[in-house]
N, C-alpha and C positions, 0 to 999 in steps of 0.2 A: 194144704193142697196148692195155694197159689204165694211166689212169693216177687215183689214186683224188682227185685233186685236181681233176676235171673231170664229178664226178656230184654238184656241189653245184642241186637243178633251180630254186636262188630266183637266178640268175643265166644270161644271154639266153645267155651265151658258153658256157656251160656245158652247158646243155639242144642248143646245137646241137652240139657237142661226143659229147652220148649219141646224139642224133636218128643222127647219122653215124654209129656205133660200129652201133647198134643195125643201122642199113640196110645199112651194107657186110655185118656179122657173116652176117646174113639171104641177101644175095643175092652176096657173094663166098665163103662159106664155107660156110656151112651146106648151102641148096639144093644147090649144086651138089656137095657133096660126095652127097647123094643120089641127084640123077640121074647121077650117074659108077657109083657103085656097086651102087644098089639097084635102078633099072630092072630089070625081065624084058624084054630084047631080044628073047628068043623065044617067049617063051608069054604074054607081057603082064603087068600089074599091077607089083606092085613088094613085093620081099622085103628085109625090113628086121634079121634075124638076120644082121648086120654086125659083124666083130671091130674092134677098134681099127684099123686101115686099109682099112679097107672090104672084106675079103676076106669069103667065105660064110662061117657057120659051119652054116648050115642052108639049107636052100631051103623050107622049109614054109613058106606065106603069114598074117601075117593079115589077118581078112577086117577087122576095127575099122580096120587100115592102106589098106586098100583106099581105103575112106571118107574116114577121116583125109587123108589122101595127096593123095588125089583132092581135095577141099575145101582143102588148102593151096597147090595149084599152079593150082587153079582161082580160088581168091580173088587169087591174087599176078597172075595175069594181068588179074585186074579190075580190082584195086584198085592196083597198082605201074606197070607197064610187061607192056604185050602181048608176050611174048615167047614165041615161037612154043613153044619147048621147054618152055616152062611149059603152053602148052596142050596140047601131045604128051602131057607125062606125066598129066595129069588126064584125057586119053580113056582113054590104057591103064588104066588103075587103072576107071575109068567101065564100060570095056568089059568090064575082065574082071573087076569086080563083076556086073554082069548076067548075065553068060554061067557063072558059077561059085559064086557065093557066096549065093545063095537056095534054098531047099530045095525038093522040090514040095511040102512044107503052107504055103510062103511065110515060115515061121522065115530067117532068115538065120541060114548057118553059124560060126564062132568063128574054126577053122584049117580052110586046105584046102591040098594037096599044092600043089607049082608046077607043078601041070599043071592045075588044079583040085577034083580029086577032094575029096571032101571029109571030111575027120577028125575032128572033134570041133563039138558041140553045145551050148550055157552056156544055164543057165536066169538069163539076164537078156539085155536086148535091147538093150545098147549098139550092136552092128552095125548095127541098123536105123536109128539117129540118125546115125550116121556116114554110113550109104551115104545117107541122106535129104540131106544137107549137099552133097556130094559132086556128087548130081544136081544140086541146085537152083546150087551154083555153077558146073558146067558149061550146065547152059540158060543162064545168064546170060551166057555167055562165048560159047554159040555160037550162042544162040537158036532152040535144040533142044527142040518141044514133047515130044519122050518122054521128054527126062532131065527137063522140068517134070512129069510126070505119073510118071516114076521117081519123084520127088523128095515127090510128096505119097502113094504109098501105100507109101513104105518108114516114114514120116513115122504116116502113119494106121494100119500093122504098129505101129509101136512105142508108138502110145497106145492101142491093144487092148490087145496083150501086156504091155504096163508095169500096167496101171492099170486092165482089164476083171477081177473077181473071175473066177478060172478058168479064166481064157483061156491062162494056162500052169502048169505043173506047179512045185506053193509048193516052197520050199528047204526049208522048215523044218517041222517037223511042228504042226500045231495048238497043242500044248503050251503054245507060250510064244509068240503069236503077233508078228512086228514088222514095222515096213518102216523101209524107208531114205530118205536121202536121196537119193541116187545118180539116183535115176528125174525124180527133179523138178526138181534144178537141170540136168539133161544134156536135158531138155524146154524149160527155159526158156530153153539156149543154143540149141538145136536150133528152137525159133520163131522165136527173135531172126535167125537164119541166112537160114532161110527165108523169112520177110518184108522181108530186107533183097535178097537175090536174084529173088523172085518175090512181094513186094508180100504185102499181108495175108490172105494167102487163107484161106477156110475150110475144115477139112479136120474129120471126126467130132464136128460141132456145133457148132465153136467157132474164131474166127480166131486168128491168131497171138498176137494180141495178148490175147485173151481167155484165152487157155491159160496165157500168161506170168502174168496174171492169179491164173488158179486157182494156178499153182503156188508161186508167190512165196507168197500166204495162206496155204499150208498147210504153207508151211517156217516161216514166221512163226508162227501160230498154236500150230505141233507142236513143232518143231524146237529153235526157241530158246528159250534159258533164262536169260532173264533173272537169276533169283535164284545162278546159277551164274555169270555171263557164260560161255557156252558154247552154241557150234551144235552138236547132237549128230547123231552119223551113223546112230543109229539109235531109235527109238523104238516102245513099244508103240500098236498102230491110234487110242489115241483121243490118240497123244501124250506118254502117262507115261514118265519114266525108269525104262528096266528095270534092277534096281540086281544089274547079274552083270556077269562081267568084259565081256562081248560088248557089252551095253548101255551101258556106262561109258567105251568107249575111243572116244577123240577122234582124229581127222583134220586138224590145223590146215591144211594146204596144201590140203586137200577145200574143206574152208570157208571158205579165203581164195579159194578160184575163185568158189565162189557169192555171194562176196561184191561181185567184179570184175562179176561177170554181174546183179546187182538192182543196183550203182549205173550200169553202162551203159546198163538199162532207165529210171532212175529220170530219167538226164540224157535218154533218147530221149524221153520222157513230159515234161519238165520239171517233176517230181516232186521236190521236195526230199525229203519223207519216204522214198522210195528209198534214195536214196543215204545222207540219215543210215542208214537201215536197214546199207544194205551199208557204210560207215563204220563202224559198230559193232561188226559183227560181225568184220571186219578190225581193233579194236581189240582184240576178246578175244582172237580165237582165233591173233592174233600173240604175247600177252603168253604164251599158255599154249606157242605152237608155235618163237619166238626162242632158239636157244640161246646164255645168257647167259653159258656157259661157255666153248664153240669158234667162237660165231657161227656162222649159217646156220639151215635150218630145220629139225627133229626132225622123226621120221615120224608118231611115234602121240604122244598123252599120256592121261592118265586122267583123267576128271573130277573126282574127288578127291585128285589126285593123289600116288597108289598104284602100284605098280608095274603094267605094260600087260605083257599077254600075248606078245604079237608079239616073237621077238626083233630083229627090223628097228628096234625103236620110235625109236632114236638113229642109226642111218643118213642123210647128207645125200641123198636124191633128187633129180635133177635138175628133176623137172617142180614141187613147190612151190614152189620157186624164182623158177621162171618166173610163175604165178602171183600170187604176190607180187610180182614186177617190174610186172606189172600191175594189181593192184588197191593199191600205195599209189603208182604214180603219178597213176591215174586218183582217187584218193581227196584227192591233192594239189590236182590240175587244181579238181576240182570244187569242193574247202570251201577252198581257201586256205591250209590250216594248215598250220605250219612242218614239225612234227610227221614229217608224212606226208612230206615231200622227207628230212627226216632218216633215217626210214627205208627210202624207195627206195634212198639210196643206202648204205646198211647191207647191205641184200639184192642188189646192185645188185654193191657191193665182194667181199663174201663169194663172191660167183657168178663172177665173172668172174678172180677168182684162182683157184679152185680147179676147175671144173667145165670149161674149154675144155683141147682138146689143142692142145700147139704145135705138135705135130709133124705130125698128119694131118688138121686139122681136124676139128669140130666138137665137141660136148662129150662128155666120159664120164657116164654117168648117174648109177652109184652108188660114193656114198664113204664112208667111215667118220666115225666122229665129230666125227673132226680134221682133217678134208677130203680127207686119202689116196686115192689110188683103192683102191675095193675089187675090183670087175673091171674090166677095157675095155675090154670089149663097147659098142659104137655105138649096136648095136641090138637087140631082141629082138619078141618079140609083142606088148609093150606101150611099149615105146620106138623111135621114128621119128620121120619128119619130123611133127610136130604139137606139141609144148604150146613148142616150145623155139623154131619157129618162128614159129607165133602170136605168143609173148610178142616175140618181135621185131621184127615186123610193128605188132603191135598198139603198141608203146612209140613206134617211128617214124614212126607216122601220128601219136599221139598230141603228140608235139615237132615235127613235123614244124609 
């Protein structure tokens, strides 16, 4: 399946070589190992608590997957090949988000049973950027005005409750006041979606592209740290390093996302400063997030680098990974330099020995330092069909 003499990308033979890899991996193994296993045949949507060969380990849904799910089989049908099963599974998922997964204050739920019920509530509103993606690529697929009208007020929920003072209940007590990045760059993927499905619309004052806008500046502006080389994941409201361990721990696979998502704005805008931008930051937060010892990527590191709290922090994850397959190919594509094909295929190598199963397809998510598996769970409430098939989606359009 994998041979590492054929992800050199400064060579034609080579790059069609991943193009292939990339698209079969995607649509002979991956998907379908989903829709074999993960469908709800009889209550709809799709549960993703899968052991290494796709058997339950849980039926509880999440609602983030609903979304997820729904926006990966909906984009695959737009943008690959119509294939009816791919739209099947993107209404279920479609469907019983609507019918299950919004609260009556209009919050969307976290987990809800496989019947729908619903279990648990997270004060952050990732769910609402999901099911917004979700919608906006099923209208595109069926030319459904309600999932377009789904699609902007789960969209308009999540830039209330993200970013209105008050609008939801703060995590953290006044004390030590901070925000994240999480809200801004999962905005600016979340316009980029929606405008690419349903055109630039304007949704709570501001179009897609305006949003993208604001939020890029204020990761800019806030976020990065230049005097550091470092995107931080967290920072006090006007921007300051808050110098405690919460403040000081880095995310390199967070920030190499964000970094994929301002250079594909920067080439949609034909923006060069973008993409240096997201070029940049893919150059730090690789140097601080590569491990130079086992290869692959760490999960946490520290700005100063100090020991990090998390004991996960040297765990390989499946989804930075994936990440990283996309923003240093796309960091290649765009500037040319050697550099970046050197290390797609770094990340590229590391990934595809260690992280696919031979046996039941698809990949294990989490491993140990030295690439080990640590469980073989498929799947859970935060791993499913999305970062692993995006990245492959996204790399074979990319060579394609």
């Amino acid at each position: 399946m994998h041979n590492a003499t054929h992800t050199d990308l400064t060579t034609p033979g080579s790059r069609a070589h991943l193009a292939e890899l990339y698209r079969s991996t995607l649509v002979d193994d991956v998907m379908p190992f989903w829709l074999r296993h993960g469908m709800d045949r009889e209550h709809g949507g799709i549960i993703t608590a899968l052991d290494r060969d796709g058997s339950r380990l849980d039926t509880d849904k999440s609602v983030w997957f609903q979304g997820r799910a729904g926006w990966m089989f909906g984009t695959l049908y737009n943008t690959v090949e119509p294939r009816p099963e791919w739209l099947e599974a993107a209404r279920s998922c479609v469907e019983f988000s609507r019918k299950h997964c919004h609260s009556p204050e209009g919050k969307m739920w976290f987990t809800v049973t496989r019947e729908g019920a619903p279990l648990r509530m997270r004060r952050y509103v990732f769910s609402e950027s999901f099911a917004a993606i979700s919608y906006a690529a099923f209208a595109k697929a069926t030319g459904e005005q309600r999932a377009a009208a789904d699609a902007v007020k789960a969209w308009a929920a999540y830039l209330r409750l993200s970013f209105e003072p008050g609008a939801m209940l703060a995590k953290f007590e006044p004390t030590r006041p901070m925000k994240g990045i999480g809200a801004l760059m999962i905005g600016i993927v979340t316009a980029q979606e929606l405008r690419a499905n349903l055109g630039d619309i304007a949704v709570s004052g501001k179009t897609c592209g305006e949003w993208i806008t604001a939020f890029i500046t204020e990761i800019e502006r806030d976020f990065l740290k230049p005097e550091h080389q470092a995107l931080m994941e967290v920072v006090a409201p006007g921007g300051e390093i808050i110098h405690h361990i919460d403040g000081t721990t880095l995310n390199p696979g967070h920030a190499i996302e964000c970094a994929w998502f301002i250079m594909h704005e920067g080439r949609h805008r034909g923006e060069p400063r973008l993409i240096a931008l997201g070029a940049q930051i893919l150059d730090w937060m690789w140097a601080r997030g590569w491990d130079a010892e086992h290869g692959g990527m760490l999960y946490f590191a520290e700005l100063n680098g100090r020991p990090v709290q998390e004991y996960w922090h040297d765990m390989k994850f499946w989804w930075p990974h994936n990440e990283a397959l996309i923003a240093t190919l796309l960091a290649w594509k765009l500037t040319g330099e050697a550099r970046y094909a050197k290390m797609h295929a770094q990340v590229h190598d590391w990934a595809f020995t260690h992280f696919p199963d031979r046996e039941h397809g698809e990949w294990f998510g989490y491993l140990h330092r030295d690439g080990s598996v640590s469980q073989p769970a498929k799947g859970n409430m935060f791993k499913g069909p999305f970062h692993l098939p995006r990245a492959l989606w996204y790399c074979a359009r990319e060579l394609a």
